[in-house]
C-alpha positions in Angstrom: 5.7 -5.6 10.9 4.6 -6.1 14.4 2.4 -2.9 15.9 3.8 -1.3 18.2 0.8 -1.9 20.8 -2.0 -3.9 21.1 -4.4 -2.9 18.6 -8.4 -2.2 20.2 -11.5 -3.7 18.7 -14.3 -1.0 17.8 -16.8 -0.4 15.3 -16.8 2.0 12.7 -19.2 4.9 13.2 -18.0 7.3 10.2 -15.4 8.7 8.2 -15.4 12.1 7.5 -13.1 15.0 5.9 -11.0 12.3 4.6 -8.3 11.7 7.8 -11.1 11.7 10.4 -12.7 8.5 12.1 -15.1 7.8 14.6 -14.9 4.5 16.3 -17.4 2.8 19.2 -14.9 0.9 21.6 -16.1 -2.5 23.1 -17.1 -0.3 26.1 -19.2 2.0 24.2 -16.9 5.3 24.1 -16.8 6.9 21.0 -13.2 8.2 19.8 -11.9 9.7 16.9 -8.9 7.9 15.3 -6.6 9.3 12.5 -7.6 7.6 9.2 -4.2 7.4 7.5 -5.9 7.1 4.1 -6.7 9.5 1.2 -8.6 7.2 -1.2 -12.0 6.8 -1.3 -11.8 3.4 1.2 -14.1 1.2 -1.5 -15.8 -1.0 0.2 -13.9 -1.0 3.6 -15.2 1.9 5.5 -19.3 1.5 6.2 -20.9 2.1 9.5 -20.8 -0.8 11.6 -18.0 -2.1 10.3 -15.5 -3.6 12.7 -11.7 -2.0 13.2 -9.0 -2.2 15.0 -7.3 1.1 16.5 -4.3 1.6 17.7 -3.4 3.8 21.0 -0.7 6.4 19.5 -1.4 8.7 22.8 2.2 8.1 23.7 3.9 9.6 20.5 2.2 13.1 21.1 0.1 13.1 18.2 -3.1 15.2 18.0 -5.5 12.4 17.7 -4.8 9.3 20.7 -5.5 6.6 18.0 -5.1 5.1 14.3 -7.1 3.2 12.5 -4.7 0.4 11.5 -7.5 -3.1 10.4 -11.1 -3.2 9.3 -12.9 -6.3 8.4 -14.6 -6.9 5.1 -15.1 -9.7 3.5 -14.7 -12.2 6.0 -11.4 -10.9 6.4 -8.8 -8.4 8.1 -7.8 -5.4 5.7 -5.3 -2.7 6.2 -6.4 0.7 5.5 -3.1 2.5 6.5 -1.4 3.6 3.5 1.3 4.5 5.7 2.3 0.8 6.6 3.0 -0.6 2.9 6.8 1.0 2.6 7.8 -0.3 5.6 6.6 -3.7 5.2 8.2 -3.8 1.6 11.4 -2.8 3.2 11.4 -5.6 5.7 10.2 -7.9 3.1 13.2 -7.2 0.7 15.5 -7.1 3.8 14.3 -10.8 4.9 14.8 -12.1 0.9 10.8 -12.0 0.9 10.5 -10.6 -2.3 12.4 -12.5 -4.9 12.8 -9.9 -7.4 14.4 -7.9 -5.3 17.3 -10.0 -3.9 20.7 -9.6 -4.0 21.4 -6.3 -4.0 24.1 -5.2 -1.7 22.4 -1.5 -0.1 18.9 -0.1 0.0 18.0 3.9 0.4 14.9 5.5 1.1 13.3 8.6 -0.4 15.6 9.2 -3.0 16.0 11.8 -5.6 15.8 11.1 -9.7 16.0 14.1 -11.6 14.8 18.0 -10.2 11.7 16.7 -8.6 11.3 13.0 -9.1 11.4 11.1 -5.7 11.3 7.1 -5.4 10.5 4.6 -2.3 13.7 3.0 -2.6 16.9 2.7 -4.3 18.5 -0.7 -4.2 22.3 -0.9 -5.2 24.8 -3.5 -5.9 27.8 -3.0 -8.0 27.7 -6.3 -10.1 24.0 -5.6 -10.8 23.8 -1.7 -11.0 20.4 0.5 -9.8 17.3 -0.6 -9.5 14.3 2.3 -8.7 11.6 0.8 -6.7 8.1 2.4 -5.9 5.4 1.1 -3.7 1.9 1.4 -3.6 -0.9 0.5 -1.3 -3.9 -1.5 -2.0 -6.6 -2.5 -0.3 -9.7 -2.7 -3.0 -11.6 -5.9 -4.1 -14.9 -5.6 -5.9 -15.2 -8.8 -8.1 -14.3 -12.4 -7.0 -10.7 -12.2 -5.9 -9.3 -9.5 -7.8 -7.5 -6.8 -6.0 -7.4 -3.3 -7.9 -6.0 0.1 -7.6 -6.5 3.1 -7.6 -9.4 3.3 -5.7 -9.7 7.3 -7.4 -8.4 9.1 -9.3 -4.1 9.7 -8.7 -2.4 12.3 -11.3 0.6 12.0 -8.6 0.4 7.6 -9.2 0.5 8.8 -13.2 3.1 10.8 -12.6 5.3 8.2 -11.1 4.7 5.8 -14.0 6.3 8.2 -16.4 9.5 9.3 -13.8 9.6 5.3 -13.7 9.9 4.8 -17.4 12.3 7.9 -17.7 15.0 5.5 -15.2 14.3 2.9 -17.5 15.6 4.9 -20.7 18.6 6.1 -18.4 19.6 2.2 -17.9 18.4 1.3 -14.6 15.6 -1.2 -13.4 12.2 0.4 -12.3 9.9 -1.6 -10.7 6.6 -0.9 -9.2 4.9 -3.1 -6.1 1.7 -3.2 -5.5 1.2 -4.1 -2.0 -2.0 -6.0 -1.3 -3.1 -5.5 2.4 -5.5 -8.3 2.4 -5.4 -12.2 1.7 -8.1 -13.1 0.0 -6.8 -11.6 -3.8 -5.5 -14.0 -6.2 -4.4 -11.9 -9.0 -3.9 -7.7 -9.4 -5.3 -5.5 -11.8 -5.6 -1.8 -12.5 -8.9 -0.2 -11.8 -9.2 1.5 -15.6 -12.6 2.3 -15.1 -11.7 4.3 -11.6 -8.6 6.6 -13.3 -7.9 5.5 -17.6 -5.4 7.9 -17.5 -3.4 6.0 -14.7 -4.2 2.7 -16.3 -3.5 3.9 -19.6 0.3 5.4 -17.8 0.8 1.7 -16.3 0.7 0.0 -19.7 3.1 2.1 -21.6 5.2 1.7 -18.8 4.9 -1.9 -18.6 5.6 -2.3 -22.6 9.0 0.5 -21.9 10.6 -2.2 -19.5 9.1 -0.9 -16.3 8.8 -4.7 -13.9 5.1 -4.6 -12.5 4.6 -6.7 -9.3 1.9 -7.2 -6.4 2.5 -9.2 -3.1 -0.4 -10.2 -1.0 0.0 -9.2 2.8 -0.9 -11.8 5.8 -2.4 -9.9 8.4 -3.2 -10.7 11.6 -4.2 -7.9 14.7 -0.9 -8.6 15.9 1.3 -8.0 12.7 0.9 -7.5 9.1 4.0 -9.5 6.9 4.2 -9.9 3.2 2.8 -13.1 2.6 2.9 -13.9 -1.8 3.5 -12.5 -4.9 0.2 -12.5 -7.4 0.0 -12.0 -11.4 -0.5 -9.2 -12.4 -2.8 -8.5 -15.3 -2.7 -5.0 -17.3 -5.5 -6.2 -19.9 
């Protein structure tokens, strides 16, 4: 996924109300960029930090930019929880994700039951449905483990049990954890963060529901699924 301008370099000033940002540009202006994240932003969103905005004045939005990069770590992290479906699709459309070849169409958004909705649905008719749902991540705390949630998600719950219902229907369910950072080695649910959504990942695991995470490569010029990394539910 290539942005769709050149991204800025600024430093982080604060976050506030939970979609709001304030970020010193290189020539000292202060602007306020939509922070396309809910979570709590563990560890990725500290005054002084440095980010990288992109200008989203043209597409007549209320705020002129969007916080798309921070650094942490020693490394480029993307905090727009926006950007993970789209990079899964292109990743599944380029053969990128090897689980998920070989399927002959892809849908987005689509309905399961009377209010279920999934990220995608691939189709093929020698190899029948298979429900897929992504979710961002961008949280390392320990060595190089990436984890989600980073609070507490009833809706992330939720999913895990619609997931494990298209399971007992017949189909394949699979969940991706998209990692947007490359220094993780291996995925695990933050239990101590939400038990009930760990607890939720773990009978769906055991039901048949496939668990995958795929490290991101990111660069300020475009962010592409880079490698798939173990998954550990215990």
């Amino acid at each position: 996924m290539r942005f769709a301008s050149p991204l800025r370099r600024a430093t982080l000033v604060r976050r506030y109300k939970r979609f709001l940002s304030d970020h010193r540009l290189d020539d000292g202006c202060i602007v306020t960029a939509h922070c396309a994240n809910p979570g709590q932003m563990t560890g990725i969103a500290e005054a002084g930090m440095t980010t990288w905005l992109q200008d989203v004045s043209g597409n007549r939005r209320k705020l002129a930019w969007s916080w798309e990069l921070v650094c942490a770590d020693g490394g480029l992290v993307g905090c727009h929880t926006g950007r993970p479906n789209r990079l899964v699709e292109e990743a599944i459309s380029g053969d990128g994700i090897a689980e998920l070849t070989g399927y002959a169409s892809l849908r987005r958004e689509v309905v399961w039951g009377d209010h279920s909705r999934f990220d995608f649905l691939l189709e093929d008719p020698s190899r029948g449905s298979c429900y897929v749902e992504v979710k961002n991540c961008h949280m390392r705390r320990v060595g190089k483990c990436a984890e989600f949630p980073d609070a507490v998600t009833a809706r992330g719950a939720r999913h895990m049990e619609e997931l494990v219902s298209v399971v007992r229907a017949g189909h394949r369910a699979v969940v991706i954890w998209c990692v947007q950072r490359m220094d993780c080695d291996f995925f695990r649910v933050a239990g101590d963060v939400d038990p009930r959504f760990a607890a939720a990942v773990t009978r769906a695991a055991g039901m048949g529901v496939e668990t995958l995470a795929y490290s991101c490569r990111l660069t300020t010029e475009d962010i592409v699924i880079d490698r798939r990394i173990p998954v550990r539910l215990s």
